[in-house]
N, CA, C and O atoms as a GROMACS GRO file, in nm:
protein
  352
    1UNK      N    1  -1.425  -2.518   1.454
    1UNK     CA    2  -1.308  -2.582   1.396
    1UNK      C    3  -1.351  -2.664   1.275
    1UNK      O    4  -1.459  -2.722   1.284
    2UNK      N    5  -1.267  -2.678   1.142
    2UNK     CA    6  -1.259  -2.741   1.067
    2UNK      C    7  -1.270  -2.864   1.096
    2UNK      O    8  -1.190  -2.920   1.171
    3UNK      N    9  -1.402  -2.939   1.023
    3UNK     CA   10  -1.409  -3.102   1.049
    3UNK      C   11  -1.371  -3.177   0.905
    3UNK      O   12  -1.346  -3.298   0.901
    4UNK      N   13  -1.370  -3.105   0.805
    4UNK     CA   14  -1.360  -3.225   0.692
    4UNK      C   15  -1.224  -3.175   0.621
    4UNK      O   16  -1.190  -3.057   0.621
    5UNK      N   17  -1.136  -3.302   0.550
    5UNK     CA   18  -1.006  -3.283   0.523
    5UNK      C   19  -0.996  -3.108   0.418
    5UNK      O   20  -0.903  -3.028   0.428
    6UNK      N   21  -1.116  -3.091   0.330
    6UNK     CA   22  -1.120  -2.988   0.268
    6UNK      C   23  -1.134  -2.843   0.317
    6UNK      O   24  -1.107  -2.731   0.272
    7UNK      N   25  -1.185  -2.892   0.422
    7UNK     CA   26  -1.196  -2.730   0.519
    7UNK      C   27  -1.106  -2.711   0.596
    7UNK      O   28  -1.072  -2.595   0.618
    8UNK      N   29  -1.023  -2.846   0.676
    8UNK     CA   30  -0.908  -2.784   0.713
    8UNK      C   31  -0.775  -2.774   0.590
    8UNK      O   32  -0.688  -2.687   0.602
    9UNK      N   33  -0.774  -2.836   0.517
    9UNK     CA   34  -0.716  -2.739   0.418
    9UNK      C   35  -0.730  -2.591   0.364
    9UNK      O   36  -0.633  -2.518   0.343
   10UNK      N   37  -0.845  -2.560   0.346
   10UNK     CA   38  -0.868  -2.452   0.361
   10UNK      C   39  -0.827  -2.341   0.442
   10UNK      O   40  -0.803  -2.227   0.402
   11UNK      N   41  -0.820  -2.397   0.602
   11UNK     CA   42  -0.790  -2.331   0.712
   11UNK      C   43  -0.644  -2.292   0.700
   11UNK      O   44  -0.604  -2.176   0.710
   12UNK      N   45  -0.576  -2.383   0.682
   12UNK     CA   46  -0.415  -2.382   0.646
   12UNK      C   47  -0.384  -2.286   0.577
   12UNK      O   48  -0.295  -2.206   0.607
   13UNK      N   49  -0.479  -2.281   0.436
   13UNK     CA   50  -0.429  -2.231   0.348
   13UNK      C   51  -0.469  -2.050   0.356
   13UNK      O   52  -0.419  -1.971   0.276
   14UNK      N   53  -0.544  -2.018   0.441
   14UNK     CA   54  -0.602  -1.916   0.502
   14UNK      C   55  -0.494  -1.838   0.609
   14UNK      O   56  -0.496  -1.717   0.633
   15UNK      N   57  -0.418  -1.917   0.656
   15UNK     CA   58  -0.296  -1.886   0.736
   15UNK      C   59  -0.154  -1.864   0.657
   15UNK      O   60  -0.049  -1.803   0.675
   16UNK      N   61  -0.198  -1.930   0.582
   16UNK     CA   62  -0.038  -1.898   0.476
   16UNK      C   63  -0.021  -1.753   0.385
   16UNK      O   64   0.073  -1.682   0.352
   17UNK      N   65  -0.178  -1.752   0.364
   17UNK     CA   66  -0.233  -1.624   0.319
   17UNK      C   67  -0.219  -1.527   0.370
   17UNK      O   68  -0.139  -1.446   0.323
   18UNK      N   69  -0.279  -1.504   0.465
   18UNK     CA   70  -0.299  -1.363   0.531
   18UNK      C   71  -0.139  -1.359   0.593
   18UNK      O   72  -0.116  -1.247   0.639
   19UNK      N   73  -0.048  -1.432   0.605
   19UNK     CA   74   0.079  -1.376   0.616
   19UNK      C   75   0.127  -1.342   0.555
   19UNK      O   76   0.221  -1.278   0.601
   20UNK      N   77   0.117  -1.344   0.384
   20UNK     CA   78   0.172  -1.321   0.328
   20UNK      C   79   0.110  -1.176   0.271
   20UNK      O   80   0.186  -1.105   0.205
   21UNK      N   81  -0.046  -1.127   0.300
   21UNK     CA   82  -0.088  -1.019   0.251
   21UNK      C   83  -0.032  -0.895   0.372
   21UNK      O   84  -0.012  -0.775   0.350
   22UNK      N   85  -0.016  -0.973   0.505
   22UNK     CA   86   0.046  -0.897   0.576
   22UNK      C   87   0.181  -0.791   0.582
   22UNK      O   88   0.206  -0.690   0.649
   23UNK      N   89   0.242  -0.853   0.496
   23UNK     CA   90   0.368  -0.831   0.478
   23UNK      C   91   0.331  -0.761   0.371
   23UNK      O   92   0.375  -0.646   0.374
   24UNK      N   93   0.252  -0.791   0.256
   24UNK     CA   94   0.252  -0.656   0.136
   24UNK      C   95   0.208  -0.536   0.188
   24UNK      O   96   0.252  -0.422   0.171
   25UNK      N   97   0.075  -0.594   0.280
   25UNK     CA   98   0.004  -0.413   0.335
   25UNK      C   99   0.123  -0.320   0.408
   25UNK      O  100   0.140  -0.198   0.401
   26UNK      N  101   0.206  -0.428   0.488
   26UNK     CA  102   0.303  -0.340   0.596
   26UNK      C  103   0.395  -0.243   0.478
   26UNK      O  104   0.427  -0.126   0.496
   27UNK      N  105   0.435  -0.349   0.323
   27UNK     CA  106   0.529  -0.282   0.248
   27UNK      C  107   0.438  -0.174   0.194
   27UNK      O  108   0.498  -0.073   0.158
   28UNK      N  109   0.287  -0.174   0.180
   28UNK     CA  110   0.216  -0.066   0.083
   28UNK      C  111   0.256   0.052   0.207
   28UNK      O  112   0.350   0.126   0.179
   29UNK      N  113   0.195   0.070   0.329
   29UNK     CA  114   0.200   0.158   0.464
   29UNK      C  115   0.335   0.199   0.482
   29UNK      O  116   0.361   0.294   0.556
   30UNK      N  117   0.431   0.130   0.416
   30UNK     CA  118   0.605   0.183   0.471
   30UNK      C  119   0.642   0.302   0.371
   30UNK      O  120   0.717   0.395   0.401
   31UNK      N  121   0.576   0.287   0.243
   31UNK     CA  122   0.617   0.348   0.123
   31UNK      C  123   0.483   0.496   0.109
   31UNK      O  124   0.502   0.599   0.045
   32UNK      N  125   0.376   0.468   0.175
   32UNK     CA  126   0.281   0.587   0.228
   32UNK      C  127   0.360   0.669   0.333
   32UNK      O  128   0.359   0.790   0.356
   33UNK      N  129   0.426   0.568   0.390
   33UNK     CA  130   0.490   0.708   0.530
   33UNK      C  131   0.634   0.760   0.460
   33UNK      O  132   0.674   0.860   0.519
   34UNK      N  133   0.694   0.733   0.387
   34UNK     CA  134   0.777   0.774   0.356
   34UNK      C  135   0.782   0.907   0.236
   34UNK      O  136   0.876   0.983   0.211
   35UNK      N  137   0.677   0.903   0.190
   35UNK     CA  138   0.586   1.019   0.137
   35UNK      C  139   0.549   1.114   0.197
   35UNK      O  140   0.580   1.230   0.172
   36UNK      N  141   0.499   1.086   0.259
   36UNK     CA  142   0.404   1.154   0.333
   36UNK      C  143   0.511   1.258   0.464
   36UNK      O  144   0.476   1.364   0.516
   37UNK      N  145   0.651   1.175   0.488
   37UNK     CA  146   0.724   1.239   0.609
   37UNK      C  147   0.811   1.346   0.501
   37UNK      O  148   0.867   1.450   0.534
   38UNK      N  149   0.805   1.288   0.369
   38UNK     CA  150   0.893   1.390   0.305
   38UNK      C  151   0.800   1.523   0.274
   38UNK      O  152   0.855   1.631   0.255
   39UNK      N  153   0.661   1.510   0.269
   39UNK     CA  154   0.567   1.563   0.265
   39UNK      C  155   0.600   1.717   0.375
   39UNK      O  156   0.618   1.836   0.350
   40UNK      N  157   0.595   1.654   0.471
   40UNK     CA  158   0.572   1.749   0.579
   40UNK      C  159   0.736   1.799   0.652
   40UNK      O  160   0.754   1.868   0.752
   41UNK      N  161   0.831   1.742   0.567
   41UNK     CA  162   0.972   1.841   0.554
   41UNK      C  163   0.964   1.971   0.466
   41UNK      O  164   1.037   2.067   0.443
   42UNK      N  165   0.813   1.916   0.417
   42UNK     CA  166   0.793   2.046   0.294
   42UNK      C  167   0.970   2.033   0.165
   42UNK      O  168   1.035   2.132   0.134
   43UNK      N  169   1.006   1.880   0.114
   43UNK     CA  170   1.078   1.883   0.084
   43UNK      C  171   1.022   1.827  -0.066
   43UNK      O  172   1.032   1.706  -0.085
   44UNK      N  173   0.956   1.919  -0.183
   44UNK     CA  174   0.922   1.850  -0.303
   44UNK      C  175   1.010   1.805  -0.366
   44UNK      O  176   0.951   1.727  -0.441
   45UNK      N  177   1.133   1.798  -0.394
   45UNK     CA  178   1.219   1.678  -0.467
   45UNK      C  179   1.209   1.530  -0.403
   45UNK      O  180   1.211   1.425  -0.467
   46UNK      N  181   1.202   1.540  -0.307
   46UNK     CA  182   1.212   1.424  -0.220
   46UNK      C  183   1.109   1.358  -0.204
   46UNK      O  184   1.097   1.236  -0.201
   47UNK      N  185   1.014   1.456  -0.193
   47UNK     CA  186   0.864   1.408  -0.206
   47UNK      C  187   0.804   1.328  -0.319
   47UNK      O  188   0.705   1.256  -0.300
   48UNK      N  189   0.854   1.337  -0.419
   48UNK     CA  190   0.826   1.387  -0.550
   48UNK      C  191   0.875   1.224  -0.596
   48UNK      O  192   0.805   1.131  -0.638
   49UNK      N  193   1.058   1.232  -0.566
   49UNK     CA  194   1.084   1.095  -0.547
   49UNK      C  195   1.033   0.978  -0.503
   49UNK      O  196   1.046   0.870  -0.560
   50UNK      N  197   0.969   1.001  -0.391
   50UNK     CA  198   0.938   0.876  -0.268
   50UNK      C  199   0.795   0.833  -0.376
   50UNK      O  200   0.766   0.728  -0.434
   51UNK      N  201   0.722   0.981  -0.369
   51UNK     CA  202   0.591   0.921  -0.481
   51UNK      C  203   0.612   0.856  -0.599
   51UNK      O  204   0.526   0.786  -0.653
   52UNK      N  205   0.757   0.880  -0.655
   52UNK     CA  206   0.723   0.820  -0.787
   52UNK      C  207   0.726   0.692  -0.755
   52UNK      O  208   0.634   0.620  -0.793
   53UNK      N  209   0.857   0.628  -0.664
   53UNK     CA  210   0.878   0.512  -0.637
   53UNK      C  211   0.768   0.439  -0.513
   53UNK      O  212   0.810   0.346  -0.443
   54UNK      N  213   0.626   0.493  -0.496
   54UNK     CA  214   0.536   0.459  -0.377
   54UNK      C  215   0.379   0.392  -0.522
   54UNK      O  216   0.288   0.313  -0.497
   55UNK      N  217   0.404   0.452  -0.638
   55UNK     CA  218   0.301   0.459  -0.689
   55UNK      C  219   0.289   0.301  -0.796
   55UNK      O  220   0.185   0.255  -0.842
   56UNK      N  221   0.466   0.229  -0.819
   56UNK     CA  222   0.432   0.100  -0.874
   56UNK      C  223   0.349   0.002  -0.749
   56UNK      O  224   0.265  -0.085  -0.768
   57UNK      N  225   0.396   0.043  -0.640
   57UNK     CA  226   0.399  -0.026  -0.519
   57UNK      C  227   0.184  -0.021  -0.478
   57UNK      O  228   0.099  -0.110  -0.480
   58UNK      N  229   0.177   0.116  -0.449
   58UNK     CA  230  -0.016   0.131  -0.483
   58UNK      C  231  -0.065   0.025  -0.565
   58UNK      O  232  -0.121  -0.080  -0.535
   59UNK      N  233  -0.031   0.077  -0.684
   59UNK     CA  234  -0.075  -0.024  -0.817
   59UNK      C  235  -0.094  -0.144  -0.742
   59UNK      O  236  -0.199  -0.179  -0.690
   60UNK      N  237   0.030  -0.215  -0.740
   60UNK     CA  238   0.054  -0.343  -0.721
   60UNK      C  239  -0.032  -0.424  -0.626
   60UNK      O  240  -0.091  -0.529  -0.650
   61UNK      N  241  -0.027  -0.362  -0.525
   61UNK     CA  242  -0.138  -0.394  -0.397
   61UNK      C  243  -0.252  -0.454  -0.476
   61UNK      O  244  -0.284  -0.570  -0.505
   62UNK      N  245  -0.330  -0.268  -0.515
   62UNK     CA  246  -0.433  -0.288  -0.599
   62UNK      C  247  -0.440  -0.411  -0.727
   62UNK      O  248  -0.529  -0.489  -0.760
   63UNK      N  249  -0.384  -0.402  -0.747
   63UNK     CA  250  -0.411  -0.510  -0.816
   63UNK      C  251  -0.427  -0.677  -0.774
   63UNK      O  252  -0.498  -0.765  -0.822
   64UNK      N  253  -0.342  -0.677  -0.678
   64UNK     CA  254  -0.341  -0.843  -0.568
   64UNK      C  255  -0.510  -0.847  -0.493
   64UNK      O  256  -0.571  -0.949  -0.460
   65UNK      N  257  -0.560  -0.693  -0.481
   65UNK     CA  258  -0.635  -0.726  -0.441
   65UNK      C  259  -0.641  -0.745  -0.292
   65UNK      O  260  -0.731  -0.793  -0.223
   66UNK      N  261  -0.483  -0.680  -0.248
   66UNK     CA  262  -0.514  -0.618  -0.095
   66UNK      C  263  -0.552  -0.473  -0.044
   66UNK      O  264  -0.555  -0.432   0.072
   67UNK      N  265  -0.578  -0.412  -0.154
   67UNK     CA  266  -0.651  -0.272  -0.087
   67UNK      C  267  -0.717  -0.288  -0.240
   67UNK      O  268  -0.669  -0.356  -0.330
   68UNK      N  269  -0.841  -0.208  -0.245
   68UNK     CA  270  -0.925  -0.142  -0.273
   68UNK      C  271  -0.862  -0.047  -0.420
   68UNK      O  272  -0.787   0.050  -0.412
   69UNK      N  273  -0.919  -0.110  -0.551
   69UNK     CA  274  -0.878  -0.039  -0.647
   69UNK      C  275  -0.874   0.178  -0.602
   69UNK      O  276  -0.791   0.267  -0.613
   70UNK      N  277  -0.983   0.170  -0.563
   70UNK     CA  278  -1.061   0.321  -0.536
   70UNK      C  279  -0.975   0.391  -0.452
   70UNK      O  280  -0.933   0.506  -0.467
   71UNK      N  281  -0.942   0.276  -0.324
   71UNK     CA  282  -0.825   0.322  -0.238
   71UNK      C  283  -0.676   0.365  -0.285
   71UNK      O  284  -0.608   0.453  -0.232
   72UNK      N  285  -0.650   0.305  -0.366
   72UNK     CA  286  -0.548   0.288  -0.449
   72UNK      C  287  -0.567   0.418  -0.514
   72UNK      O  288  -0.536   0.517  -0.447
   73UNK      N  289  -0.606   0.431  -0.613
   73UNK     CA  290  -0.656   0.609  -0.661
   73UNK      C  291  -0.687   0.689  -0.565
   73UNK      O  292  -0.643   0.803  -0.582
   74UNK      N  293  -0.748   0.672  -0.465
   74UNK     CA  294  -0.750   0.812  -0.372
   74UNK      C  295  -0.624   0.866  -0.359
   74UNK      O  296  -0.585   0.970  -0.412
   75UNK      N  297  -0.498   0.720  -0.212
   75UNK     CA  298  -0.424   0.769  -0.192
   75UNK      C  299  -0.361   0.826  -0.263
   75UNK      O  300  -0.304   0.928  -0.222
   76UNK      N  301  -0.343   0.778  -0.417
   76UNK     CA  302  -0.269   0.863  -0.525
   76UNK      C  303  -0.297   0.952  -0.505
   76UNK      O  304  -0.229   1.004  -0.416
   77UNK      N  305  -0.413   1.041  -0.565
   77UNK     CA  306  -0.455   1.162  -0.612
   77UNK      C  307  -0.404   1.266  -0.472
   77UNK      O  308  -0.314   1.347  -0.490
   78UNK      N  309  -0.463   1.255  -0.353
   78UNK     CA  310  -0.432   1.321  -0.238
   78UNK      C  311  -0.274   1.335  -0.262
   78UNK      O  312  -0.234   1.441  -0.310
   79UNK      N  313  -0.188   1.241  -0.231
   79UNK     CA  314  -0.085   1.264  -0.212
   79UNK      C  315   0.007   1.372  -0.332
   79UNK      O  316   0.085   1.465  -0.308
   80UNK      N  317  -0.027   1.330  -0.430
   80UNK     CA  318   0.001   1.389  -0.560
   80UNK      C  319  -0.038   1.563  -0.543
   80UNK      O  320   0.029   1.659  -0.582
   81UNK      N  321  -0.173   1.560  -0.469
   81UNK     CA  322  -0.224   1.703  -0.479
   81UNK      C  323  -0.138   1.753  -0.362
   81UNK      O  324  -0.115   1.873  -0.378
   82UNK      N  325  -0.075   1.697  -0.237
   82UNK     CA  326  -0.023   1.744  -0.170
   82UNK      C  327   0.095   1.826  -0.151
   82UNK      O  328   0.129   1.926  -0.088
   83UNK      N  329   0.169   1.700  -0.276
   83UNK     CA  330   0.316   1.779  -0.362
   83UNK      C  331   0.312   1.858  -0.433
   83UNK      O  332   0.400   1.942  -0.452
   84UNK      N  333   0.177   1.846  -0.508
   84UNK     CA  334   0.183   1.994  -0.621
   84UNK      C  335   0.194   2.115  -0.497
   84UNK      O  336   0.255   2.220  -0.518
   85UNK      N  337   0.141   2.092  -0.397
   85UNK     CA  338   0.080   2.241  -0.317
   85UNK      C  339   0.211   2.232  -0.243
   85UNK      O  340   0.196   2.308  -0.147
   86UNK      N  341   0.328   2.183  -0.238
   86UNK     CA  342   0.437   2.239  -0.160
   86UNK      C  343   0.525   2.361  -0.216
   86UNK      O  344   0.519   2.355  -0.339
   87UNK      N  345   0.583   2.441  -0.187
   87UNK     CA  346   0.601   2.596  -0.249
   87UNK      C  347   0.815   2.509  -0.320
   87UNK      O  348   0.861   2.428  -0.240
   88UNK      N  349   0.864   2.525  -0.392
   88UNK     CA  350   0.985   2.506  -0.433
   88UNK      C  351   0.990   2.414  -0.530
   88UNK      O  352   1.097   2.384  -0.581
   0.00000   0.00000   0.00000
């Protein structure tokens, strides 16, 4: 446990945090499945949609610095390659 006024500040401020990165990762993961389910309707307009509007959202993460720039470009690229390969 935090003994000096600066470390439990710290502690606090460590809790205010990670609730709040919580809530971005859950919004980055809501906007991956919603891709990804249009994905496997084999429905590329829809797909196509969800990605365009999933990819400010990647960025954004990436950039806060709750996922992984690299991560951030993978999931792109995969998903992107996934829609090119749907037939319509």
């Amino acid at each position: 446990m935090a003994n000096t006024p600066s470390a439990k500040k710290r502690a606090r401020q460590a809790v205010t945090r990670r609730e709040h990165n919580v809530g971005l990762r859950s919004k980055f993961r809501t906007y991956l499945k919603k891709v990804i389910a249009a994905i496997k309707d084999n429905d590329k307009t829809k797909a196509k949609e969800a990605f365009d509007a999933a990819i400010p959202v990647i960025d954004n993460m990436a950039g806060k610095g709750i996922i992984h720039k690299n991560k951030a470009a993978r999931h792109k690229n995969r998903l992107n390659a996934q829609i090119k390969a749907l037939k319509g």
